[in-house]
C-alpha positions in Angstrom: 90.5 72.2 21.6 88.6 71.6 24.8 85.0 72.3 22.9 86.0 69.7 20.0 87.1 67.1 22.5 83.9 67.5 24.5 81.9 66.9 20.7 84.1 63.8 19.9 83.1 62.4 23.3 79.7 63.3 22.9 77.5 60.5 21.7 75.4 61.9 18.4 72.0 61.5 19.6 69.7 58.6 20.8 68.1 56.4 18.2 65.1 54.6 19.0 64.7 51.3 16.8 61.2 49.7 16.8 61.1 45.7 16.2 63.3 43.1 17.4 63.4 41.2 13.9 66.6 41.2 12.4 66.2 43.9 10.8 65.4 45.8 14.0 68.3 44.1 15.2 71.1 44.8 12.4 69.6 48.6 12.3 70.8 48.5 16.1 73.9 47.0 15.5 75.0 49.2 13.0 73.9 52.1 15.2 75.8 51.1 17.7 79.0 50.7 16.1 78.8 53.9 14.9 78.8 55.2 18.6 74.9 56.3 18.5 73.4 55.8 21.7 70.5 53.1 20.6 67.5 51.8 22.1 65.4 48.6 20.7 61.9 47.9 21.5 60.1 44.7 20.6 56.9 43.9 21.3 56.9 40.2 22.0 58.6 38.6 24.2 61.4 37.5 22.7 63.9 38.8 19.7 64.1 37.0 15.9 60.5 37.5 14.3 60.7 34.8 11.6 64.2 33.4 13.2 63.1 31.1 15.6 64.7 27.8 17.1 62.5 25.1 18.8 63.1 21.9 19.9 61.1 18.3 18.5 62.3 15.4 20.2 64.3 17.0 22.2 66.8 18.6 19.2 66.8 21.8 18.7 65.8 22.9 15.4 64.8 25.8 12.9 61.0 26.6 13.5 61.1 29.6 11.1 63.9 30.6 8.1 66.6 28.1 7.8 69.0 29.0 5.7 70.6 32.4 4.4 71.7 33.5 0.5 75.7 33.3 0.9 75.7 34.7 -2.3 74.6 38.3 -1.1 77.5 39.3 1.8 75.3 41.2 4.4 74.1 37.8 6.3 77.5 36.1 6.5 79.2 39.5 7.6 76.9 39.8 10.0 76.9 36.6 11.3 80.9 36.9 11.7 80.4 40.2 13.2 79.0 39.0 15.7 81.2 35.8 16.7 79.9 33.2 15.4 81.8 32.3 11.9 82.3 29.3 13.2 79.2 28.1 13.0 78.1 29.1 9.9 77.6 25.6 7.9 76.6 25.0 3.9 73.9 22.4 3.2 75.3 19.1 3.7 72.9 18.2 0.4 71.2 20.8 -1.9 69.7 17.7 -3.6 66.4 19.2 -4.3 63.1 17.6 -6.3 59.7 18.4 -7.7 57.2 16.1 -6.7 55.0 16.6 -9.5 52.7 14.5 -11.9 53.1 11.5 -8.9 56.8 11.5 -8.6 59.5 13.1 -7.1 61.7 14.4 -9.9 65.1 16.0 -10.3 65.1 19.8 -9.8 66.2 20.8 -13.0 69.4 22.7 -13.3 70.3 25.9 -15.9 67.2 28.1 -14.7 66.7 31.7 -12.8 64.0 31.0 -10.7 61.9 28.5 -12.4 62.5 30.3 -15.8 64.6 28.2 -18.0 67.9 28.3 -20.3 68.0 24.8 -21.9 64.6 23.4 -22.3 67.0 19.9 -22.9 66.5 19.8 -19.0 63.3 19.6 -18.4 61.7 16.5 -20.0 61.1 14.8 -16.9 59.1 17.8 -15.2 57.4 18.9 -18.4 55.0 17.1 -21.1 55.6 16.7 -24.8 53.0 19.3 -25.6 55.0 21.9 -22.8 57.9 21.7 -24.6 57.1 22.0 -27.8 55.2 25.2 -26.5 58.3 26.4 -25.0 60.2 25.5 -28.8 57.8 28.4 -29.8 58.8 31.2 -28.0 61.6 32.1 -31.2 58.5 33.0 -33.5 56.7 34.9 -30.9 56.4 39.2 -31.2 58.3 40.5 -28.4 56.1 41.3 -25.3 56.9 44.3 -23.7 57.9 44.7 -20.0 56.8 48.2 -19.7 57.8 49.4 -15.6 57.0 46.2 -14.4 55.4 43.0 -15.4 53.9 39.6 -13.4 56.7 36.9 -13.2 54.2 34.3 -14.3 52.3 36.4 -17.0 54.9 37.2 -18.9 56.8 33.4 -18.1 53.1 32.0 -19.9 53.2 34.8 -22.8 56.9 33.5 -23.7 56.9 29.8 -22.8 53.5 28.7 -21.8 51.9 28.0 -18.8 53.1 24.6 -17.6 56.2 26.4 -17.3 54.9 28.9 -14.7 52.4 25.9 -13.0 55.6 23.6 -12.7 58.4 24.9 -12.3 58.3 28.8 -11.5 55.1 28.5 -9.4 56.9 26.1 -6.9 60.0 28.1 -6.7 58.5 31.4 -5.9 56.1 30.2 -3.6 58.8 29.0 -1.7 60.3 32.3 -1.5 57.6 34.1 -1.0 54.2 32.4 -0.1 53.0 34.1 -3.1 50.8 33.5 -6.9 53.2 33.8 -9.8 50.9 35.3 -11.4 50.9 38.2 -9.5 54.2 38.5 -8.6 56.3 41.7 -9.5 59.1 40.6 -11.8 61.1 43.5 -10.8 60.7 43.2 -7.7 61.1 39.4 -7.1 63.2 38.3 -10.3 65.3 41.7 -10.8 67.8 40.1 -13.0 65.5 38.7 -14.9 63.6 41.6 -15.6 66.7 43.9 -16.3 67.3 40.8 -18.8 64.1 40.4 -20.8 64.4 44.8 -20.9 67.2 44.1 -23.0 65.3 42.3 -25.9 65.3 38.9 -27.7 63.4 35.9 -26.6 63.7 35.2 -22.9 65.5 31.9 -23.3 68.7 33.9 -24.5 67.7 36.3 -21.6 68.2 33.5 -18.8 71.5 32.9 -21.4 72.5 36.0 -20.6 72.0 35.8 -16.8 74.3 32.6 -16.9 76.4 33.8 -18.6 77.3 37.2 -16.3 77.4 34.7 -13.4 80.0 32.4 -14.6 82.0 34.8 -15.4 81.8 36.6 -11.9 83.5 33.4 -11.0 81.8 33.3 -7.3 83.1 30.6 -5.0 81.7 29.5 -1.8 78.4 27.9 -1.2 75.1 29.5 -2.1 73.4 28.9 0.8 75.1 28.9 4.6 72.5 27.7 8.0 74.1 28.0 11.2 75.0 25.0 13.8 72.1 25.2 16.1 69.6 26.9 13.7 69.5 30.4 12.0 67.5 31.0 14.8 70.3 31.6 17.2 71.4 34.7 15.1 68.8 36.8 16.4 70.5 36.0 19.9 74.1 36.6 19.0 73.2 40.0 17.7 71.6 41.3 20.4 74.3 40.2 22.7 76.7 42.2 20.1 74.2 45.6 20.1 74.1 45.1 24.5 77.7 44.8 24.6 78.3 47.7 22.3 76.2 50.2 24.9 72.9 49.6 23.3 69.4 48.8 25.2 66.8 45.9 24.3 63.7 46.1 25.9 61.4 43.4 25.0 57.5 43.2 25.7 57.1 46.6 24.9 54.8 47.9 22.3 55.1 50.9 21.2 51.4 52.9 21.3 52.5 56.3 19.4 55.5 58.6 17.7 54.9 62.1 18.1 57.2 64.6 16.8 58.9 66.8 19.0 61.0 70.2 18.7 63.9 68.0 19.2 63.4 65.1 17.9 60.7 62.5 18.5 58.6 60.7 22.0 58.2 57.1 21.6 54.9 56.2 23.7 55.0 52.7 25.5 52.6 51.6 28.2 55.2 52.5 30.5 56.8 55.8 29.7 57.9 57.8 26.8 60.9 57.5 25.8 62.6 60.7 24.1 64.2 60.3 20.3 66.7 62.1 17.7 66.1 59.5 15.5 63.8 56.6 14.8 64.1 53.4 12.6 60.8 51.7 11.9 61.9 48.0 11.5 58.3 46.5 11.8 55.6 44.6 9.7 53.6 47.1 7.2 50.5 47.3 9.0 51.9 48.2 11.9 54.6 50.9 10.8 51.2 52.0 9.3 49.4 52.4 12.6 52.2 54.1 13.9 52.9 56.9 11.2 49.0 57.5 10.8 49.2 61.1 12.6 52.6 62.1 11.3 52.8 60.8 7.4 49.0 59.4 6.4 50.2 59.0 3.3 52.8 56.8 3.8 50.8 55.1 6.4 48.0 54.7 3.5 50.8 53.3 1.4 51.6 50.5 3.6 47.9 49.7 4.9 47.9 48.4 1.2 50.8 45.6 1.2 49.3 42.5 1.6 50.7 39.3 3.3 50.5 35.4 3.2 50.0 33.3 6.1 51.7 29.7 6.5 52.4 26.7 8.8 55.5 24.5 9.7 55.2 21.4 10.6 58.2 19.5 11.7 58.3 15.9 12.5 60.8 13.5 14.1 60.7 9.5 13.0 63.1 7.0 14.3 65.6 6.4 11.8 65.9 2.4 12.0 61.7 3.3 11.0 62.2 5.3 7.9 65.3 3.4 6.5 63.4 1.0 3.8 62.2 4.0 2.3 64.7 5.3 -0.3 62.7 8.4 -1.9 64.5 9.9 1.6 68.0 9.3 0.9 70.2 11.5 -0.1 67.4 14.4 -0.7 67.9 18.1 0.8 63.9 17.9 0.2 61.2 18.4 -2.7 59.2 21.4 -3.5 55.4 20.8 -4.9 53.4 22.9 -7.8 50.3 24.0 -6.7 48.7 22.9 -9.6 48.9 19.4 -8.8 46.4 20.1 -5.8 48.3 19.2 -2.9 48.0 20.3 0.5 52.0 21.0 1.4 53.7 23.1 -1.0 57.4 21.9 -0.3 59.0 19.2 2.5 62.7 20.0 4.1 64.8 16.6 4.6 66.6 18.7 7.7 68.6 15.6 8.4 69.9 15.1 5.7 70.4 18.7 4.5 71.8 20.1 8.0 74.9 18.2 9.4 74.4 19.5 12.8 71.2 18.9 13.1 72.2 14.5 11.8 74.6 15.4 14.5 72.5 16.4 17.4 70.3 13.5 17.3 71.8 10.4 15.5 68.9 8.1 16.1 66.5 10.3 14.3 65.5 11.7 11.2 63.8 15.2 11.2 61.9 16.6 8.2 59.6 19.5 8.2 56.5 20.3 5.8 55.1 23.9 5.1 51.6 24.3 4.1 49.4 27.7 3.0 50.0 30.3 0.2 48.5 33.5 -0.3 45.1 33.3 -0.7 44.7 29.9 0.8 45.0 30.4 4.4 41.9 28.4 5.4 44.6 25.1 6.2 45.8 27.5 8.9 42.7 27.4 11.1 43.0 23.5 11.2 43.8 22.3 14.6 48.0 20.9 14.9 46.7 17.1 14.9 45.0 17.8 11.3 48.2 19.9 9.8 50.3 16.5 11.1 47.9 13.7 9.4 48.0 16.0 6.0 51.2 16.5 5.7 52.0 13.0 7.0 49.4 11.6 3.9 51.2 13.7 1.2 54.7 12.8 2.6 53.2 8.8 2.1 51.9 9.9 -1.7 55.2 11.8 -2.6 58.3 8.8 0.1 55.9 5.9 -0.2 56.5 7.3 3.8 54.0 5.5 6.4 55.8 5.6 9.5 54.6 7.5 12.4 56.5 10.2 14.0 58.1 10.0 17.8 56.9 14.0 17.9 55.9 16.8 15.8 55.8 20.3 16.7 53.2 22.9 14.5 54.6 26.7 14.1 51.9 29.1 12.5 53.3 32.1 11.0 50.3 34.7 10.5 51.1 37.7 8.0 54.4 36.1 7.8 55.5 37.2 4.0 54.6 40.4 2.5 53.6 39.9 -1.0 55.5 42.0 -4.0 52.5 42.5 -6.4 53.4 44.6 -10.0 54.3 48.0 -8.9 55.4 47.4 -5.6 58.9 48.7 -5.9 56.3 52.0 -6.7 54.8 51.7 -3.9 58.1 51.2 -1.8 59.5 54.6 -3.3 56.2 56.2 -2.6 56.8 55.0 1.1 60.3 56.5 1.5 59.4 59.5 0.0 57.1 60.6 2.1 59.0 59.0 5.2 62.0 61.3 4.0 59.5 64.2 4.8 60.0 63.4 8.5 63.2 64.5 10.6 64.7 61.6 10.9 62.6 58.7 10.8 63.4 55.9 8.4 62.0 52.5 7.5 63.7 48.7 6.9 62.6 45.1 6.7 60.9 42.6 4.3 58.6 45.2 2.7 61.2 47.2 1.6 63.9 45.5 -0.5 63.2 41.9 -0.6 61.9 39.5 2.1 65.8 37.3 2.3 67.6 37.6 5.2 70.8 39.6 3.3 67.9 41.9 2.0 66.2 42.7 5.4 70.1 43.2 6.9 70.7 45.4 3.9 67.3 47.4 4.2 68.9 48.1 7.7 71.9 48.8 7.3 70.4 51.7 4.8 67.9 52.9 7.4 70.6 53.1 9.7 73.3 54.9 7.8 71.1 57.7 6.8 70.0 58.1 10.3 73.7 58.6 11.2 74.1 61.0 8.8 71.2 62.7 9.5 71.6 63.7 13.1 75.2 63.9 13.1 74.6 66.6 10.4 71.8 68.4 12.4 73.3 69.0 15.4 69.2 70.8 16.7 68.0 67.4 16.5 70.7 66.1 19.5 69.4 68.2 22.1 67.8 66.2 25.4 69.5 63.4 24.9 71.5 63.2 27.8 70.9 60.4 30.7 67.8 61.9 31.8 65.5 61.8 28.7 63.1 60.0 28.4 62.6 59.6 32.2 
């Protein structure tokens, strides 16, 4: 009795979690409430990777992701595990356009992702000769799928390319910084693909999609932000994961993992820090430095996901100086095809999409602009004044917009999106295969299972779990983790 009291009390093992992103941080504070003894290290000086708040104008504000899928539970539940349902608010307006052909126009409803159901919808986005391509697509062959297939390839074989250019090109980018073109169906668009695998032209695919959806009946709102910015969740977890026993050390790289004969050594500047268990929760290249001696394979696997680079750029106008201009009323924002040749690929109305942030400052209205895709990042080296005055002259060609803003504030975000070619989900199970090799080491965040906030909290929660399981079930892999190691 004494001997299995003494194991119930017994934490099972230390885990060492590398990155302070939020998938770093939900891997910790699942950890944690499992009882494992957890240690976070982040390199920077501060927690959130893409989450970030800022202020313009003195009002706080979003200066990375904004908004969370409600759709998908793993954000929201996290959220309210950590105390602050309260503040989770839905858009105020998801009032969305296209500003394409030189005018904003209604985003059209009835479509996965860019990808149609009712071509009826889109005569004010698409020309005569785009719809009649699309009317087509019945008296086309069937074009395969195979394992995986380009979103915007197979979009163009189907329904012609001012489909892709117009409507899916803008809404993936969005997502993912990334060319249609080469984005993995699969892995982007998995409903769509399990869809199209079913046969039949892809119109009654998207059908089909709509169809499953209604009859799920889901109720709530799509999206959810949080008062104050869903940068503050970032905060709020790692005040949960400290009050649940775990450590956050910030500023501290980590230089090397090294397997051990009980476990792993974590190598910081400082000290090494002794491991049963390690969750990887960091960009690819640099979970590919870091497994280089122990799994080259997998760190040759991620050495080859690439990444796009973008900007924000958020401005703050008096209100009584934007209020002639009706193109911003009512709007949540507009998104913008590349193929029109624009500089910014999509504007955020914040004030009028975010109550809180109308709230916080009355007297002014914010909006913020993001500009780069991959394979364009030369608008990145630009100095801040010159990212203002473009996205300032496209907001004047898109609003009729000329006033000048009382501030602006420019957030660069280099490497920020990892990019989900064909045959990355191949490449992912490549990765965790040969991680799996290694005692207790796993891997989570955008790379992995999709670059959303509920995915990285899900890639996590995975990670984390089977870490749990793992050293709970090897008991050989527990020794030296007592106060002492790591000193």
């Amino acid at each position: 009795m004494q001997r299995s009291q003494q194991r119930a009390e017994t934490p099972p093992g230390h885990v060492v979690v590398i990155g302070g992103g939020i998938a770093g941080l939900a891997a910790a504070h699942r950890l944690v409430t499992t009882g494992v003894r957890v240690t976070l290290l982040e390199a920077t000086d501060r927690l959130g990777g893409k989450l970030m708040t800022g202020e313009v104008a003195g009002v706080q504000v979003d200066l990375g992701a904004e908004s969370m899928l409600a759709r998908r539970p793993e954000a929201v539940a996290l959220a309210e595990a950590v105390g602050i349902a309260d503040r989770l608010q839905p858009p105020a307006t998801a009032t969305a356009s296209l500003w394409t052909r030189d005018a904003l126009r209604p985003m059209p409803k009835g479509h996965v992702m860019g990808v149609p159901g009712d071509p009826a919808v889109l005569g004010e986005v698409l020309s005569p000769e785009g719809l009649a391509r699309i009317a087509e697509e019945r008296d086309l062959t069937p074009t395969p799928v195979g394992e995986d297939v380009a979103v915007g390839a197979y979009v163009a074989d189907r329904l012609g390319r001012e489909v892709v250019d117009r409507l899916v090109e803008p809404l993936l980018g969005g997502v993912y910084a990334g060319d249609a073109y080469r984005i993995s169906m699969r892995a982007a668009v998995p409903q769509l693909f399990e869809a199209v695998k079913e046969g039949g032209p892809l119109l009654e695919a998207v059908g089909r999609i709509q169809e499953r959806a209604a009859a799920r009946q889901q109720a709530g709102p799509v999206f959810q932000g949080i008062e104050g910015g869903i940068g503050t969740l970032p905060a709020a977890v790692g005040d949960a994961v400290r009050a649940g026993g775990g450590d956050i050390l910030t500023e501290t790289p980590v230089l090397g993992l090294t397997r051990t004969e009980t476990g792993w050594a974590v190598r910081t500047d400082a000290r090494t820090i002794a491991a049963d268990g390690i969750v990887l929760a960091t960009p690819a290249w640099s979970a590919g430095t870091l497994l280089a001696a122990e799994s080259p394979a997998a760190s040759a696997e991620l050495s080859g996901v690439e990444y796009a680079s973008m900007a924000l750029v958020t401005l703050a106008f008096r209100r009584t100086d934007i209020e002639a201009y009706s193109a911003l009323r009512g709007r949540s924002g507009f998104l913008v095809p590349p193929v029109d040749g624009h500089t910014i690929k999509a504007s955020t109305f914040s004030s009028n999409k975010w109550q809180w942030v109308a709230d916080a400052a009355p007297g002014l209205f914010v909006l913020r602009t993001s500009v780069g895709r991959y394979g364009e990042e030369d608008h990145l080296h630009r100095e801040d004044e010159e990212l203002v005055s473009v996205s300032l002259r496209d907001l004047a060609a898109a609003t009729g917009l000329t006033a000048r803003p009382v501030d602006s504030e420019v957030t660069r975000w280099i490497g920020g999106l990892p990019q989900y070619p064909v045959g990355h989900l191949a490449r992912v199970a490549r990765i965790r295969d040969e991680v799996a090799k290694l005692p207790a080491l796993r891997v989570c965040g955008a790379v992995y299972d999709g670059v959303g906030i509920p995915a990285c909290i899900a890639s996590a929660h995975r990670a984390a779990d089977e870490i749990t399981r793992e050293i709970i079930a090897t008991p050989t892999l527990v020794r030296g983790t007592g106060s002492e190691a790591g000193q």
